[in-house]
N, C-alpha and C positions, 0 to 999 in steps of 0.2 A: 074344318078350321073354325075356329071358335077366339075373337078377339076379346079381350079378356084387360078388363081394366086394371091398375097399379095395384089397388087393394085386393080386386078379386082374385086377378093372378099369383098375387104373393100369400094370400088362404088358400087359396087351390093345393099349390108348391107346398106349402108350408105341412099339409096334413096327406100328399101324395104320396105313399109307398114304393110307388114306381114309377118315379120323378126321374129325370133325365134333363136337365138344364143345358140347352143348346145356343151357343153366341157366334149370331152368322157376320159380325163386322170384322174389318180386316186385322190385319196383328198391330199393327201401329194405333187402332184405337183400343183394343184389347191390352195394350200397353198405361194406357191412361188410366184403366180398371176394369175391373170388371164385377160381377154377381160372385160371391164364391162358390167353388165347385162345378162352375161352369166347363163344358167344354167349346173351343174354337173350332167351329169349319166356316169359314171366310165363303159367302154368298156368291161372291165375284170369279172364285175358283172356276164356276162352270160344269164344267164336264167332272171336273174334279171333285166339286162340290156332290154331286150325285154321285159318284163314285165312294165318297166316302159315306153319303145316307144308306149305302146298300150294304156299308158293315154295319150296320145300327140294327138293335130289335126293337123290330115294329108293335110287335107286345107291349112298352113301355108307355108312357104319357112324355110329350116332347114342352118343354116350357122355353120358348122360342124370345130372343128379343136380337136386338140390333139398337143404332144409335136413338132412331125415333119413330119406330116402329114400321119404315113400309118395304125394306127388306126381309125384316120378319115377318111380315102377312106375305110379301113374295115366298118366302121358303117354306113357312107354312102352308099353302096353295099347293107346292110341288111336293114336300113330302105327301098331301092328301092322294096326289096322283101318282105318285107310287107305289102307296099301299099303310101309310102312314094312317091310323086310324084318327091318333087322339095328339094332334098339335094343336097349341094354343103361344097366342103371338100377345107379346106384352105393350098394349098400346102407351102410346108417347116414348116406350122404349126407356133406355138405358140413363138417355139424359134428363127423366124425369124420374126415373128409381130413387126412392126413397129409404129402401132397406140397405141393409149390410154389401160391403164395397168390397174388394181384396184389391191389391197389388200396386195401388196409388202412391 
């Protein structure tokens, strides 16, 4: 896992071929906005939550955020243990994103 600041995270993303944007908050803050193009699996799910990283390919690079970043270093952690190579958590998260917004 590899925590990865606003700026660096969003060059990272920005020039990633095999980017995968993942937003582990719940749908009620995922209502407020989000990153665009992201996908939701809600952190909180659990069992569910694993459940859904096990349809994911782990080939890809995972750009992980949440409200302020410490659900995303959680889910980042646990995709690492299950086989997840290349997650990267966006520190301060979502509510210090400064780039492009959708669905507000």
């Amino acid at each position: 896992m590899a925590d990865l600041s606003q700026e660096e995270w969003a060059a990272q993303l920005a020039k990633d071929e095999n980017a995968f944007l993942l937003d582990v908050r719940t749908e009620d803050e995922v209502a407020e906005g989000y990153i665009p193009n992201a996908t939701n699996i809600d952190i909180h799910l659990g069992q569910g939550f694993l459940d859904e990283l096990e349809k994911l390919d782990k080939s890809k690079s995972y750009y992980v955020y949440c409200r302020s970043g410490g659900r995303s270093g959680q889910a980042c952690a646990i995709m690492n243990s299950v086989g997840f190579e290349k997650a990267y958590n966006l520190e301060g998260g979502f509510m210090n994103w400064q780039g492009e917004v959708a669905g507000e």
